[in-house]
N, CA, C and O atoms as a Tripos MOL2 file, in Angstrom:
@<TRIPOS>MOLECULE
protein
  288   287    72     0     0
PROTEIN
NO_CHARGES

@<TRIPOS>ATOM
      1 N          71.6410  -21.0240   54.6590 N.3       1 UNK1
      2 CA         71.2370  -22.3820   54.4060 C.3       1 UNK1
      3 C          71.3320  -23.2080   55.6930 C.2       1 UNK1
      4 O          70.6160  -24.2080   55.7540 O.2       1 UNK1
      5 N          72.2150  -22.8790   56.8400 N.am      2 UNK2
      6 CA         72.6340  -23.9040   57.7410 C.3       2 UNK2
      7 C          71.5650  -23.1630   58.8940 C.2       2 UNK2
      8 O          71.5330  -23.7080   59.9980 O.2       2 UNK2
      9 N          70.7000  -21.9560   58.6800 N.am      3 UNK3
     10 CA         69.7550  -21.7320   59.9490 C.3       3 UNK3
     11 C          68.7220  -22.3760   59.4250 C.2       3 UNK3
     12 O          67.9840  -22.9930   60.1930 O.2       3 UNK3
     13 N          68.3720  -22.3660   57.5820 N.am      4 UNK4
     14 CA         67.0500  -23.3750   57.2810 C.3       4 UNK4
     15 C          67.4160  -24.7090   57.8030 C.2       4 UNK4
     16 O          66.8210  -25.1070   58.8050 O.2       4 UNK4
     17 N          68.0900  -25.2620   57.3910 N.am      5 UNK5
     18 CA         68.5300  -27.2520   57.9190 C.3       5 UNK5
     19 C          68.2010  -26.7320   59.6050 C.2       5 UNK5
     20 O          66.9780  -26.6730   59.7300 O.2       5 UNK5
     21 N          68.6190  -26.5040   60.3730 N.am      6 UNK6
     22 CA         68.5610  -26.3450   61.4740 C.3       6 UNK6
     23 C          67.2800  -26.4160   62.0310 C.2       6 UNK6
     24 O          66.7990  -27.1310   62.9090 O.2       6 UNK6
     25 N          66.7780  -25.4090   61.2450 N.am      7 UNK7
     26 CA         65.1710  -25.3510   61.9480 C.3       7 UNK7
     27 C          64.3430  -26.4890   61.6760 C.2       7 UNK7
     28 O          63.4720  -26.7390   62.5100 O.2       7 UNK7
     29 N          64.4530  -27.2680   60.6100 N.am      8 UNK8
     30 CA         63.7560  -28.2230   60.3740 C.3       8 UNK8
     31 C          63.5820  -29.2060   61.0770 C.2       8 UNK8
     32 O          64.5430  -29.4240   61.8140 O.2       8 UNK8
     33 N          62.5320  -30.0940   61.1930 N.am      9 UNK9
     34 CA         62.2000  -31.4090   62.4360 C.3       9 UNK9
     35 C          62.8080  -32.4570   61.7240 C.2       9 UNK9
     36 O          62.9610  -32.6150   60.5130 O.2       9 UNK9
     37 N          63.2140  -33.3260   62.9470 N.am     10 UNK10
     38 CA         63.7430  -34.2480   62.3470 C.3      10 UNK10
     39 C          62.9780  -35.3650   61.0760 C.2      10 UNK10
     40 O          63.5220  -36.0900   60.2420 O.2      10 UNK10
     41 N          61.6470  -35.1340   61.3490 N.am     11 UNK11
     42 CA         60.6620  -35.8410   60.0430 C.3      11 UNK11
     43 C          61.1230  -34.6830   58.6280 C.2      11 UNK11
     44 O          61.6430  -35.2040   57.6420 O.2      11 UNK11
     45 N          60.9130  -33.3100   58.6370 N.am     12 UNK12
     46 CA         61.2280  -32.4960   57.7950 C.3      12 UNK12
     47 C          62.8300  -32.6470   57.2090 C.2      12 UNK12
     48 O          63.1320  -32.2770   56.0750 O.2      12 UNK12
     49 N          63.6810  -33.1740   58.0450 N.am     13 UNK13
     50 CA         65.2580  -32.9270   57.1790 C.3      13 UNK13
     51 C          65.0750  -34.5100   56.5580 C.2      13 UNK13
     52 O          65.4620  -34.7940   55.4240 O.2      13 UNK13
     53 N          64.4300  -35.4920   57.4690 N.am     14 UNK14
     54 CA         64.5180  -36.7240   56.8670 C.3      14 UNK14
     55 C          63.8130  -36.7100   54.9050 C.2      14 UNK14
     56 O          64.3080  -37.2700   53.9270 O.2      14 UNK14
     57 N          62.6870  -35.9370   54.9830 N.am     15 UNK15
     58 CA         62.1120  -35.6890   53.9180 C.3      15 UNK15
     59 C          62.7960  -34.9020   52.6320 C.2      15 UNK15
     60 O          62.5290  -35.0120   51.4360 O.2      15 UNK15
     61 N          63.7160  -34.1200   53.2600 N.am     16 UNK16
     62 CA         64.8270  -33.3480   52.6910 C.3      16 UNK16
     63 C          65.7730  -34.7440   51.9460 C.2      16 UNK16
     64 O          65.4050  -35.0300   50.8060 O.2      16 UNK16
     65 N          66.6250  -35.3650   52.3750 N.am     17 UNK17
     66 CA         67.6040  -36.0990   52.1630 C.3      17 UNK17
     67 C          66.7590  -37.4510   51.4240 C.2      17 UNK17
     68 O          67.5300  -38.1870   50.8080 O.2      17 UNK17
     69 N          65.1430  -37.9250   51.3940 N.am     18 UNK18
     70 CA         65.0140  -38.8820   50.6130 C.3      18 UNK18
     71 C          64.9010  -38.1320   49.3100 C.2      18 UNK18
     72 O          65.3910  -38.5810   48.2750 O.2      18 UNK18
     73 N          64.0110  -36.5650   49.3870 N.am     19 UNK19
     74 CA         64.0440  -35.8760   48.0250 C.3      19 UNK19
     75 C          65.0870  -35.9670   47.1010 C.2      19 UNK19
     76 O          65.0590  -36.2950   45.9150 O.2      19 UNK19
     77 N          66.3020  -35.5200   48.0480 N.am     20 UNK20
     78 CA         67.7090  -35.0770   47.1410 C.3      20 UNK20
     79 C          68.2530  -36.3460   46.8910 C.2      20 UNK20
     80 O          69.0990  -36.3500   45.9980 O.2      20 UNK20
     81 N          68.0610  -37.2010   47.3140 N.am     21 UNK21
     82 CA         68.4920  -38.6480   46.9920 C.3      21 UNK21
     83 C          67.5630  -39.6200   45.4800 C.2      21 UNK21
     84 O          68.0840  -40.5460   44.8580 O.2      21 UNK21
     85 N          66.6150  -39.2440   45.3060 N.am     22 UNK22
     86 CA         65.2750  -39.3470   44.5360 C.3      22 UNK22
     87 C          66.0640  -38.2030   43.2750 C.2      22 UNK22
     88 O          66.3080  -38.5440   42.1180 O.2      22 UNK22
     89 N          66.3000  -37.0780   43.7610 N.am     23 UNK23
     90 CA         66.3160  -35.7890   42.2580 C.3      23 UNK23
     91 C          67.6030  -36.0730   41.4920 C.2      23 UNK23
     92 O          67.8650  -35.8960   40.3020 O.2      23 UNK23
     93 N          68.5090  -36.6800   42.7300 N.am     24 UNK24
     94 CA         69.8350  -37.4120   41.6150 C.3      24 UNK24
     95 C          69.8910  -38.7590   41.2000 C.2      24 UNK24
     96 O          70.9700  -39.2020   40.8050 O.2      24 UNK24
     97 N          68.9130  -39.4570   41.2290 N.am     25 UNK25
     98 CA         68.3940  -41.0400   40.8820 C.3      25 UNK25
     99 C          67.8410  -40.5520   39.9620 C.2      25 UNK25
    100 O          68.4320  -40.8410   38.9210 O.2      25 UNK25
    101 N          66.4990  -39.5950   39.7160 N.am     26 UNK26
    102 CA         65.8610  -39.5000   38.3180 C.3      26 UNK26
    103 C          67.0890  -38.4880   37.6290 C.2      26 UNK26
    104 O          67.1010  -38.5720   36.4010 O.2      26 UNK26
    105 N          68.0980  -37.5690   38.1960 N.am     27 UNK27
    106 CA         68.8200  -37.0160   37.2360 C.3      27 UNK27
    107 C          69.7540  -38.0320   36.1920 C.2      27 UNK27
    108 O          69.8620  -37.9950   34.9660 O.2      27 UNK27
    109 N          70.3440  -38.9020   37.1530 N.am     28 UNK28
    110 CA         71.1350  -39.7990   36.5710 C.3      28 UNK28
    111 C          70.3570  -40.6690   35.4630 C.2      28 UNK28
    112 O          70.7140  -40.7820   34.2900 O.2      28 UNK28
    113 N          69.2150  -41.2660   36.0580 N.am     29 UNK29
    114 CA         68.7520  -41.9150   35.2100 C.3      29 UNK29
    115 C          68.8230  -41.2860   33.1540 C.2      29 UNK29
    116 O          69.3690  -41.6720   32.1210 O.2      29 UNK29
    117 N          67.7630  -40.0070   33.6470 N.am     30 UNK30
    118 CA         66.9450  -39.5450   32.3680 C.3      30 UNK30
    119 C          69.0910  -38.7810   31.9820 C.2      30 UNK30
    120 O          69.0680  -38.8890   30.7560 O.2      30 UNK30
    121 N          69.9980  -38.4290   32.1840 N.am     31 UNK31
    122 CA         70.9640  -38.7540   31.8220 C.3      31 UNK31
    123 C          71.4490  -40.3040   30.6600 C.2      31 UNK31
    124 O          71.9650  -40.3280   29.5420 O.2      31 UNK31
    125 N          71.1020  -41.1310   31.3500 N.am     32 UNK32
    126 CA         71.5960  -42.4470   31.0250 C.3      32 UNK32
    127 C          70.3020  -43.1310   30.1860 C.2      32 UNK32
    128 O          70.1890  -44.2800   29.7590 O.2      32 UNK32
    129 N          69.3580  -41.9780   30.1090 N.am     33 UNK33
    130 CA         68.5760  -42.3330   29.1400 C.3      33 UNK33
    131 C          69.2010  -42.0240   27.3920 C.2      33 UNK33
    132 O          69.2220  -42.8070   26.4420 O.2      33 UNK33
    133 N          69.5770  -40.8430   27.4600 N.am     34 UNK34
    134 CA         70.2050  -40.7010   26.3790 C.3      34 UNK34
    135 C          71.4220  -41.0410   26.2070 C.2      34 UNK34
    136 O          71.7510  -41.3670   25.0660 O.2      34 UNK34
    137 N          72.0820  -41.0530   26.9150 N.am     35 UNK35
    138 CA         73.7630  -41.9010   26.8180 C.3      35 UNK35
    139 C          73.7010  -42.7260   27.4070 C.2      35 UNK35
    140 O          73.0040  -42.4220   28.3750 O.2      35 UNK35
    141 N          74.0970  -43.9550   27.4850 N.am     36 UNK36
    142 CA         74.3570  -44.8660   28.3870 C.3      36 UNK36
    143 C          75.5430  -44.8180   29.2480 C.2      36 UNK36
    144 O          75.7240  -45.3270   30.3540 O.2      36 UNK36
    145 N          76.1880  -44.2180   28.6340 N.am     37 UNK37
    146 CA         77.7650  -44.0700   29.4520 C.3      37 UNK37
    147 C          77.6360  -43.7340   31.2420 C.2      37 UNK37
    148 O          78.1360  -44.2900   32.2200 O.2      37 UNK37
    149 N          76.9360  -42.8350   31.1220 N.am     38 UNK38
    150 CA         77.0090  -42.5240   32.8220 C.3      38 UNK38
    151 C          76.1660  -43.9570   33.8180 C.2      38 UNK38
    152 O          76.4300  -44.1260   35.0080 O.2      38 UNK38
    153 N          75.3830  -44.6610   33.2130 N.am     39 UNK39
    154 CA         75.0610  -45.6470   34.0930 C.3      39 UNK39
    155 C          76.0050  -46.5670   34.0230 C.2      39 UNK39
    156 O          76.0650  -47.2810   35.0240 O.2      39 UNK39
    157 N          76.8420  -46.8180   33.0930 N.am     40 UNK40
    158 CA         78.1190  -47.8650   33.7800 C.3      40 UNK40
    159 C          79.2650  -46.7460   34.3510 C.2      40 UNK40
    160 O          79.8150  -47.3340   35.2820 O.2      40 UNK40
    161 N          79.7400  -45.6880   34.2400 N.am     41 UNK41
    162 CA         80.8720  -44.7840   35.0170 C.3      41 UNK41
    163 C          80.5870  -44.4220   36.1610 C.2      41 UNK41
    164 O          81.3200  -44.6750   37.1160 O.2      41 UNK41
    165 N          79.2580  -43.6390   36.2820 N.am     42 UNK42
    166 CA         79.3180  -43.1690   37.1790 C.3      42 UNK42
    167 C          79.2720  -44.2120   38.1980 C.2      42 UNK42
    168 O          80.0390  -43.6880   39.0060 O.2      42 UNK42
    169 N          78.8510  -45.5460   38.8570 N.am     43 UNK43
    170 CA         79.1230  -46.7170   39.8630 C.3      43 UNK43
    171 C          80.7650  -46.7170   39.8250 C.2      43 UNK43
    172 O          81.5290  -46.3640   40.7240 O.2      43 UNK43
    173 N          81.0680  -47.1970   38.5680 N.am     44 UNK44
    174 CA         82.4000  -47.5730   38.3230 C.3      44 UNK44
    175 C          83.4700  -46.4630   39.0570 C.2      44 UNK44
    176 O          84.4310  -46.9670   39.6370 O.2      44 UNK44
    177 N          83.3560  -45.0610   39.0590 N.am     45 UNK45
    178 CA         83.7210  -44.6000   39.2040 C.3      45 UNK45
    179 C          83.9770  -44.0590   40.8530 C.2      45 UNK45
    180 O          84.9900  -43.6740   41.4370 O.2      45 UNK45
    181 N          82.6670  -44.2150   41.2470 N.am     46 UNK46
    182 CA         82.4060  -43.9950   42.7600 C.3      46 UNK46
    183 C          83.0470  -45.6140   43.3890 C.2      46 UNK46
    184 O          83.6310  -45.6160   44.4730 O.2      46 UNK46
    185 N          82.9020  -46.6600   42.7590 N.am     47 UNK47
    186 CA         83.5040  -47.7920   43.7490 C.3      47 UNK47
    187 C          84.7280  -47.7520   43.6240 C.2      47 UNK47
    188 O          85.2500  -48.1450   44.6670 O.2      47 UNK47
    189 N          85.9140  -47.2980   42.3910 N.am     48 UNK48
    190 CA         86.8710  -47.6690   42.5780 C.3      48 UNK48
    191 C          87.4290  -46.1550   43.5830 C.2      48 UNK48
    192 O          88.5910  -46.0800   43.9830 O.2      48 UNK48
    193 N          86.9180  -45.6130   43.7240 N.am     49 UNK49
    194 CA         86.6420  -43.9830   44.9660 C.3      49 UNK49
    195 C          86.6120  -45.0040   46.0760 C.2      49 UNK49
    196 O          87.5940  -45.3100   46.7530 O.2      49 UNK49
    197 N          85.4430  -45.4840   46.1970 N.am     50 UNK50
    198 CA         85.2200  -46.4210   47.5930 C.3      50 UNK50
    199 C          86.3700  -47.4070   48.4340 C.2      50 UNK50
    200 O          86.5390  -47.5390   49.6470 O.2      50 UNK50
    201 N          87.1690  -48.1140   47.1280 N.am     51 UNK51
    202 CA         88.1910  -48.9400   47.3040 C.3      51 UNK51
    203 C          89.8490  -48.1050   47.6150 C.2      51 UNK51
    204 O          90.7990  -48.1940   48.3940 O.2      51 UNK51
    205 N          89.4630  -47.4020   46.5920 N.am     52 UNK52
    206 CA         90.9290  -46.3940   47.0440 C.3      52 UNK52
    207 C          90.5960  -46.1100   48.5770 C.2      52 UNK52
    208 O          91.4340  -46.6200   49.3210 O.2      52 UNK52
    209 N          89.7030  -45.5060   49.1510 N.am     53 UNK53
    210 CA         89.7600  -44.9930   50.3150 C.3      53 UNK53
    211 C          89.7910  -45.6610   51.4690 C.2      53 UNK53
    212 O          90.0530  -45.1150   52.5400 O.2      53 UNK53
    213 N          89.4690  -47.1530   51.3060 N.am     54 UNK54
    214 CA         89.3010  -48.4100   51.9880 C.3      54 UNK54
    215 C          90.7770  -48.6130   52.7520 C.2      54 UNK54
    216 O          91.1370  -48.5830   53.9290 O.2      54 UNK54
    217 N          91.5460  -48.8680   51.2710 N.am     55 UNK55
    218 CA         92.6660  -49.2870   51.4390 C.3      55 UNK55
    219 C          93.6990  -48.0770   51.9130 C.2      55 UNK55
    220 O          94.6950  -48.2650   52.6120 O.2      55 UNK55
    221 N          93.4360  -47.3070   51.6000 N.am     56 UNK56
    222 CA         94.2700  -45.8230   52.4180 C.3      56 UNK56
    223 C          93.6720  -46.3860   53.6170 C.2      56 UNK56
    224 O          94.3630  -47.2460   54.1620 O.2      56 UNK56
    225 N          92.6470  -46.1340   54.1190 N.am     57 UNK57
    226 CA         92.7510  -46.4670   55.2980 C.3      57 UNK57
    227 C          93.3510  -48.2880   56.4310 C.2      57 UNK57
    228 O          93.8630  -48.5630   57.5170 O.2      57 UNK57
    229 N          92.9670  -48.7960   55.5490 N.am     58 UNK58
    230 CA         93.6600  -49.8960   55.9290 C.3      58 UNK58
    231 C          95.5640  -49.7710   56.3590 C.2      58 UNK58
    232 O          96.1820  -50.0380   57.3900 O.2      58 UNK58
    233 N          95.8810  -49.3830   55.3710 N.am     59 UNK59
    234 CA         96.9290  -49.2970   54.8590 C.3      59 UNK59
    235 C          97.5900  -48.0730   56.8080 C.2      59 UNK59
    236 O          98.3230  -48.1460   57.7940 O.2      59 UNK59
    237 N          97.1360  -47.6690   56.4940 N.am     60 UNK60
    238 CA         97.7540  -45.9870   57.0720 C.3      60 UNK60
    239 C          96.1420  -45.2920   57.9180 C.2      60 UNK60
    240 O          95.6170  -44.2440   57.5410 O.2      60 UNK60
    241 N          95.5650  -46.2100   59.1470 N.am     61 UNK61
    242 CA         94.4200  -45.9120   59.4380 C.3      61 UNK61
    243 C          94.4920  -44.0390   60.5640 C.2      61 UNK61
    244 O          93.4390  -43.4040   60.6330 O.2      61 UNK61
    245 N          95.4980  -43.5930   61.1200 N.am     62 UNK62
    246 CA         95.4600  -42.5710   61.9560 C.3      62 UNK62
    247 C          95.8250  -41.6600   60.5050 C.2      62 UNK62
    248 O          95.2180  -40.5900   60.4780 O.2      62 UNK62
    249 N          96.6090  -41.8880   59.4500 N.am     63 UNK63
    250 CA         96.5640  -40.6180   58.4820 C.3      63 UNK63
    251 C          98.0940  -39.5790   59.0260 C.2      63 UNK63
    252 O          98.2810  -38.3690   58.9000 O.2      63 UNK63
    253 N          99.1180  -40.8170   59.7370 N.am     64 UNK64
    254 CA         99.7750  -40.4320   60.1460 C.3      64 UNK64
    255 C         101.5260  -41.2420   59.1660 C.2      64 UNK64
    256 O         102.1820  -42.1090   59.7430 O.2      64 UNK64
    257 N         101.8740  -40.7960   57.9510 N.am     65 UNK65
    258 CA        102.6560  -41.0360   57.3810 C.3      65 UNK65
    259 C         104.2810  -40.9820   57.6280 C.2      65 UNK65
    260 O         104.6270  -40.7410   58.7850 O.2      65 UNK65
    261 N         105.2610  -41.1740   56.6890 N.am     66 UNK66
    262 CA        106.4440  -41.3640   56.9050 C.3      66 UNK66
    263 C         106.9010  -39.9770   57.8360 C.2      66 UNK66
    264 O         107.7720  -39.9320   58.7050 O.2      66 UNK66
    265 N         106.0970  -38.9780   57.3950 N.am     67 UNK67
    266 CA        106.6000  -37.9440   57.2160 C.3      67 UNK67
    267 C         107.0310  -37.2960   58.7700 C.2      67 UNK67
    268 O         107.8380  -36.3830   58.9450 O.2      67 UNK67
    269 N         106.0030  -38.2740   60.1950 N.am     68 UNK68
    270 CA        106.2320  -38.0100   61.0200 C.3      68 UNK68
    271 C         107.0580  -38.4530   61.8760 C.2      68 UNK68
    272 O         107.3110  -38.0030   62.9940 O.2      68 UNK68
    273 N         107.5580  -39.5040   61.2500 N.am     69 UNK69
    274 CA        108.2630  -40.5260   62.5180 C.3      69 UNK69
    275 C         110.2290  -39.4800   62.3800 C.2      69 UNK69
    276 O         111.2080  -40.0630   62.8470 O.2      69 UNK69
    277 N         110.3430  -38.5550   61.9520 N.am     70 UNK70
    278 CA        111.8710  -37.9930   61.8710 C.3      70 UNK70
    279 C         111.7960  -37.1720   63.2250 C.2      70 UNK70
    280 O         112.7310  -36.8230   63.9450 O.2      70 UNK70
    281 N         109.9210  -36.8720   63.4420 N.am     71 UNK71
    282 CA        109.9210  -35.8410   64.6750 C.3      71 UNK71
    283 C         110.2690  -37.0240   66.1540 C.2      71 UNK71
    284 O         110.3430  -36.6260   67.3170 O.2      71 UNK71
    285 N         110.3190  -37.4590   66.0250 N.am     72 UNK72
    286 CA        110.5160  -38.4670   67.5440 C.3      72 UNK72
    287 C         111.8080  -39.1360   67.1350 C.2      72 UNK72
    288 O         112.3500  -39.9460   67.8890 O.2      72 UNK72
@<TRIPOS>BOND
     1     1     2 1
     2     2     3 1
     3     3     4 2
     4     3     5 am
     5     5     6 1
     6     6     7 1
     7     7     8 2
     8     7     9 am
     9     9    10 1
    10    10    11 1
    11    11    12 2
    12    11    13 am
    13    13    14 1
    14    14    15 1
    15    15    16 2
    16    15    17 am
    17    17    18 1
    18    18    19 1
    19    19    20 2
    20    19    21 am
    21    21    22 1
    22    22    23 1
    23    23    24 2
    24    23    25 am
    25    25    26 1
    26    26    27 1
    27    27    28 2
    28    27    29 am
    29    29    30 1
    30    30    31 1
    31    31    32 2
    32    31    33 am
    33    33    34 1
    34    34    35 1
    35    35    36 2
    36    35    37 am
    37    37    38 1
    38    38    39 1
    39    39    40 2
    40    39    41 am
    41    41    42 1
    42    42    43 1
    43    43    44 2
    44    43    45 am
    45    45    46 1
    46    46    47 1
    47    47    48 2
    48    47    49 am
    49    49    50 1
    50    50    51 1
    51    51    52 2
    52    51    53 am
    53    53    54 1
    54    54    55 1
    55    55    56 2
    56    55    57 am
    57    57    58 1
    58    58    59 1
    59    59    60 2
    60    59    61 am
    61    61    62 1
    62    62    63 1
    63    63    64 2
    64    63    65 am
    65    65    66 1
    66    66    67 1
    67    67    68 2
    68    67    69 am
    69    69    70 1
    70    70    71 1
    71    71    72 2
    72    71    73 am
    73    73    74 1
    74    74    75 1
    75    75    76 2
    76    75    77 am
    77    77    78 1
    78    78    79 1
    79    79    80 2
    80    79    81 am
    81    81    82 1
    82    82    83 1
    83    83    84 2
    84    83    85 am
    85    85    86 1
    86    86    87 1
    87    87    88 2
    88    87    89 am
    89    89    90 1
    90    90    91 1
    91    91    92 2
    92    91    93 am
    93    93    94 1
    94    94    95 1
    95    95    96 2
    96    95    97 am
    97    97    98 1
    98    98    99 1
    99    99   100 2
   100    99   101 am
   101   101   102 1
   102   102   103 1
   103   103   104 2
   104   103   105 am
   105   105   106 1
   106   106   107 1
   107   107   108 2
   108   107   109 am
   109   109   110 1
   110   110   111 1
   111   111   112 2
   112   111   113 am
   113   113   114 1
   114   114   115 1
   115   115   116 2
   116   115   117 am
   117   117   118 1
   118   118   119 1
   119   119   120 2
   120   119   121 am
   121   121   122 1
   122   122   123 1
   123   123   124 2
   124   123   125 am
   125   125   126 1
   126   126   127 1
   127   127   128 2
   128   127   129 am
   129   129   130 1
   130   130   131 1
   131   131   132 2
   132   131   133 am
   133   133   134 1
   134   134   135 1
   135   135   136 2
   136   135   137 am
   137   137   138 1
   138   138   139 1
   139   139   140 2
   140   139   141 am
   141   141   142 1
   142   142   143 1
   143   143   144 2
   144   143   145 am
   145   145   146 1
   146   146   147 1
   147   147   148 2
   148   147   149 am
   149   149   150 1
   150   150   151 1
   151   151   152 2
   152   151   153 am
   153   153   154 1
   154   154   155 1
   155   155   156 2
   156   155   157 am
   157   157   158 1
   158   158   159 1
   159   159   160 2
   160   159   161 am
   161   161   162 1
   162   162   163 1
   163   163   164 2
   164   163   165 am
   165   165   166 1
   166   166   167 1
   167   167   168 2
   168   167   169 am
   169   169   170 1
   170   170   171 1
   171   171   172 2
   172   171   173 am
   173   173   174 1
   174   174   175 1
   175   175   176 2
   176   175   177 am
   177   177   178 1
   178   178   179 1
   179   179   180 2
   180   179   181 am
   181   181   182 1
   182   182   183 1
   183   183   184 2
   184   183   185 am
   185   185   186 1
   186   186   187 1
   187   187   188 2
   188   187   189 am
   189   189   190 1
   190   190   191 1
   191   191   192 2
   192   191   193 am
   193   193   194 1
   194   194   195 1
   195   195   196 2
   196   195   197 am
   197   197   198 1
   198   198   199 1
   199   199   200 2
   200   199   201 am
   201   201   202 1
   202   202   203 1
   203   203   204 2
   204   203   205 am
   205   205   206 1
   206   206   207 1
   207   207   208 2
   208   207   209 am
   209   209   210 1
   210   210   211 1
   211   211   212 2
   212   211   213 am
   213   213   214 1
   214   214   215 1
   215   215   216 2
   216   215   217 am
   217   217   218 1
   218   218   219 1
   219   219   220 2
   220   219   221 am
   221   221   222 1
   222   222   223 1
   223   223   224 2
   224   223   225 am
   225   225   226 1
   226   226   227 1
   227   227   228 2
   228   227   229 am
   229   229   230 1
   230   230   231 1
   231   231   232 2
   232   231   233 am
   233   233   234 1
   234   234   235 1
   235   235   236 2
   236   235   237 am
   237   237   238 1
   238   238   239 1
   239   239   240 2
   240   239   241 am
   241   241   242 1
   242   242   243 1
   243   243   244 2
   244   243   245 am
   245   245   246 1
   246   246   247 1
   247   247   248 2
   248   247   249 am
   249   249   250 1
   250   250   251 1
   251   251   252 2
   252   251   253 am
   253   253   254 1
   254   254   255 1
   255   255   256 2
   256   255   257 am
   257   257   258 1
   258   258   259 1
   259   259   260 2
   260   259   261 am
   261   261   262 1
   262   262   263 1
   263   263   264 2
   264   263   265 am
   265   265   266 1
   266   266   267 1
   267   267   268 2
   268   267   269 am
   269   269   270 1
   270   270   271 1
   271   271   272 2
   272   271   273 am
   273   273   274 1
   274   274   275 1
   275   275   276 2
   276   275   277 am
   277   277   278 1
   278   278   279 1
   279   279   280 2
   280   279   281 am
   281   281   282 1
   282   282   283 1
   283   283   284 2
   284   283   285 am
   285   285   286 1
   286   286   287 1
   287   287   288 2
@<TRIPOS>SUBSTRUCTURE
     1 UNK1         2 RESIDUE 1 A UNK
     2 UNK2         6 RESIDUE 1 A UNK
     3 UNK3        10 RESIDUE 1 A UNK
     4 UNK4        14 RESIDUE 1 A UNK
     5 UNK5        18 RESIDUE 1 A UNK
     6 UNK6        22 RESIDUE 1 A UNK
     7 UNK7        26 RESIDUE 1 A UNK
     8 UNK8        30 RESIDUE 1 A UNK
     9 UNK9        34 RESIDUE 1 A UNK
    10 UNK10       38 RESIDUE 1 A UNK
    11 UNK11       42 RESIDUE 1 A UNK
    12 UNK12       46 RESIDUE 1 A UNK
    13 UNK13       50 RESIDUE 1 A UNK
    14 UNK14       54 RESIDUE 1 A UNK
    15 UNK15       58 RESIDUE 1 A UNK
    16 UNK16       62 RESIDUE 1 A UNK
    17 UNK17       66 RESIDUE 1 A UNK
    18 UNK18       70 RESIDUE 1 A UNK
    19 UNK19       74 RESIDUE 1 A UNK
    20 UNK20       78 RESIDUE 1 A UNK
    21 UNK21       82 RESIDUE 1 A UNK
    22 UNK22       86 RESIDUE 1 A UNK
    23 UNK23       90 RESIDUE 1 A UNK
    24 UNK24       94 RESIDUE 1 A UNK
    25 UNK25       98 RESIDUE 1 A UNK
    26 UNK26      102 RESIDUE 1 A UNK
    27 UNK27      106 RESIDUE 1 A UNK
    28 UNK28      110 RESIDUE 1 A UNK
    29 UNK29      114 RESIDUE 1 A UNK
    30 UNK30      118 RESIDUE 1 A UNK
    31 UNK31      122 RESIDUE 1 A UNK
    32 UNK32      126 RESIDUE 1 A UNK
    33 UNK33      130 RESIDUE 1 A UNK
    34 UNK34      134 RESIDUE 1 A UNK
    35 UNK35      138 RESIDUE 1 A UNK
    36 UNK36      142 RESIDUE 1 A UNK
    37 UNK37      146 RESIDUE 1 A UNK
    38 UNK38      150 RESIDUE 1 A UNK
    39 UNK39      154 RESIDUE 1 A UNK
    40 UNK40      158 RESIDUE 1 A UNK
    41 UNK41      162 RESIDUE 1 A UNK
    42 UNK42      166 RESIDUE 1 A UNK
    43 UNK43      170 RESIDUE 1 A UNK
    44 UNK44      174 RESIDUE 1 A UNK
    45 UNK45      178 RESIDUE 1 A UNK
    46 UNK46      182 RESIDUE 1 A UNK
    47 UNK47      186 RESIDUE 1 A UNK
    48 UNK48      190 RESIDUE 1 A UNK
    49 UNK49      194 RESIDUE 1 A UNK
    50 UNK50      198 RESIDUE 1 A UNK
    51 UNK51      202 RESIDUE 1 A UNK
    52 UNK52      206 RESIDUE 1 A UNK
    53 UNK53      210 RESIDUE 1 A UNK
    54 UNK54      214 RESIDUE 1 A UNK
    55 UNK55      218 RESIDUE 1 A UNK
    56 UNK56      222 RESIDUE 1 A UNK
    57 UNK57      226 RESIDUE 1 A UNK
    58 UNK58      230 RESIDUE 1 A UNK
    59 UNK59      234 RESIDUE 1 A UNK
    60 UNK60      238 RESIDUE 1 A UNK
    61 UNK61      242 RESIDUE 1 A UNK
    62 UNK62      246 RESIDUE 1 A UNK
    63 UNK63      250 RESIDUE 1 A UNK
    64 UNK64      254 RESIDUE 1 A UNK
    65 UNK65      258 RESIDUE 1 A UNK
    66 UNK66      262 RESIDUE 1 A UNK
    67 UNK67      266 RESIDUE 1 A UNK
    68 UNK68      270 RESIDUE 1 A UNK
    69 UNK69      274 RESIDUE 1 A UNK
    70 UNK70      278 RESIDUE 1 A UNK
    71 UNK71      282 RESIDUE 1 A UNK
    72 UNK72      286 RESIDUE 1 A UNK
């Protein structure tokens, strides 16, 4: 898979990534056609993802915890 991506032009991978971006927009959708549930979770779910990771990084931006400061 990583010698096909490779070979491709940069117009060809761009065409790649609006497809796959497009096949999980109509997946989700025709999903949330019959349930509604996944069009309010699945956002809900990815922003409070977005916010957790925000604030980890805010919080603790090198990813360097308590755990190191006993070595110095």
């Amino acid at each position: 898979m990583r010698e096909l991506y490779d070979s491709l032009r940069p117009k060809e991978a761009r065409m790649l990534h609006w497809s796959a971006a497009a096949l999980a927009a109509a997946l989700w959708f025709s999903i949330a056609w019959r349930n509604p549930w996944p069009l309010l979770l699945v956002p809900m779910i990815g922003g409070s993802f977005a916010l957790l990771v925000r604030r980890n990084r805010r919080l603790d931006p090198l990813g360097h915890g308590d755990a190191d400061d006993d070595l110095f």
